[in-house]
Every structure is written in C-alpha cells, then in structure tokens.
N, C-alpha and C positions, 0 to 999 in steps of 0.2 A: 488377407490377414496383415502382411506389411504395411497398407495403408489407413488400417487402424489404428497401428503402434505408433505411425508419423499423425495418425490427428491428435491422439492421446498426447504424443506428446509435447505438439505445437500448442496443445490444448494449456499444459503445465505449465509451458514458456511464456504462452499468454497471460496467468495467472500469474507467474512471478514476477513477470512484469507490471502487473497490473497491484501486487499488493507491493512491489518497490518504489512505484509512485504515489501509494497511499502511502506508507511508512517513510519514506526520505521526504515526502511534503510535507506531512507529519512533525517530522524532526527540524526541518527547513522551520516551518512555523513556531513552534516554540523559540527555536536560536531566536528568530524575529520577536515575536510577540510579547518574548520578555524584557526585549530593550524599547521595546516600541511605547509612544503616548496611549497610540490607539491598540492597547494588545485585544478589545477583544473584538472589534476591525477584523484584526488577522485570525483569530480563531476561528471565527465565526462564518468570514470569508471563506478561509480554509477548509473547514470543513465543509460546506456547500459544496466548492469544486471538488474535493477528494472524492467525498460521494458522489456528486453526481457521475464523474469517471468511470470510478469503479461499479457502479448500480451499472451502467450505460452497456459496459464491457461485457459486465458475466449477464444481462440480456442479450448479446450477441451471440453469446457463445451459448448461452439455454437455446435460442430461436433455432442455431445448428443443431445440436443432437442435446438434449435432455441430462446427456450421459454423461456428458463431455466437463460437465459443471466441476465433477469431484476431482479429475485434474488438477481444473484450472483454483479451484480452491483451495487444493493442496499443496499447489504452487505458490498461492497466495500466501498461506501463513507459515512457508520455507521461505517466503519475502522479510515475514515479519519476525522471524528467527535469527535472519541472516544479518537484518536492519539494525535488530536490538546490540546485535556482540558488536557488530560497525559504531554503532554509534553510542555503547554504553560506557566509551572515556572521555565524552565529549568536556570539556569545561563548563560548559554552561549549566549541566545537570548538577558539577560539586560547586558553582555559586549559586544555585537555587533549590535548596534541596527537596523543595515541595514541588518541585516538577517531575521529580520521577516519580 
C-alpha cells in the first residue's frame, strides 16, 4: 500500500513538473516573442518543444500504469494554477494587453 502512495505521488510530482515546463516556457516565450522580429519563430518553435515534452512525458508515465496518468495530470494543471498567480504581474502582460 505504501508503495502506491510513493508512485502516486512521484506520479503528481512528475506532472507538476511537467506542466511547469510547459507553462514557464510558456511564459518565457511570449516575454521573447513579443519583442522579437521573428515572434512567430518563437511560438511556433515553442510550441513544438513544449509538446513534444509534455506528449513524451505523460507516454512514459501511461506505458507505467494507465492509472498513474490522473496524478500526473492533476499535477500538471496545479502547475498551471501555480504558473498563472507567478506570473500574472509580469510587465509584459500590462504593455501588451492582448497577450493575456
């Protein structure tokens, strides 16, 4: 039973991790993208690797147990909760107000 609750919850950790790299890349990419020549280079870039990441990640964690996914998913969008209050006085979002 104990070794359950350690996969479960390595499982979330992996998830949180995994939607903090999507969501701070995320963020990373807009800061860039909107002072850049080539912004949609960086989106377009960006989004490539994010996904590919994240698709890569929670196939890891499906191939282990099936089960293991709603963790790590629920970890993921406690990434994107966490990402949004962090980063929602950034400056960049009140000089560009169509980015949020």
């Amino acid at each position: 039973m104990s070794s359950n609750w350690s996969f479960l919850t390595m499982s979330f950790l992996y998830g949180a991790c995994l939607g903090a790299f999507f969501f701070l890349g995320l963020h990373f990419t807009v800061t860039k993208g909107l002072r850049s020549r080539h912004s949609a280079l960086w989106f377009f870039g960006s989004l490539m690797l994010r996904s590919a990441v994240v698709i890569g990640g929670f196939v890891l964690v499906a191939q282990r147990d099936p089960r293991w996914l709603v963790p790590s998913l629920l970890g993921f969008v406690l990434a994107r909760e966490v990402t949004l209050r962090a980063t929602s006085r950034c400056s960049v979002y009140r000089e560009h107000p169509h980015a949020s």
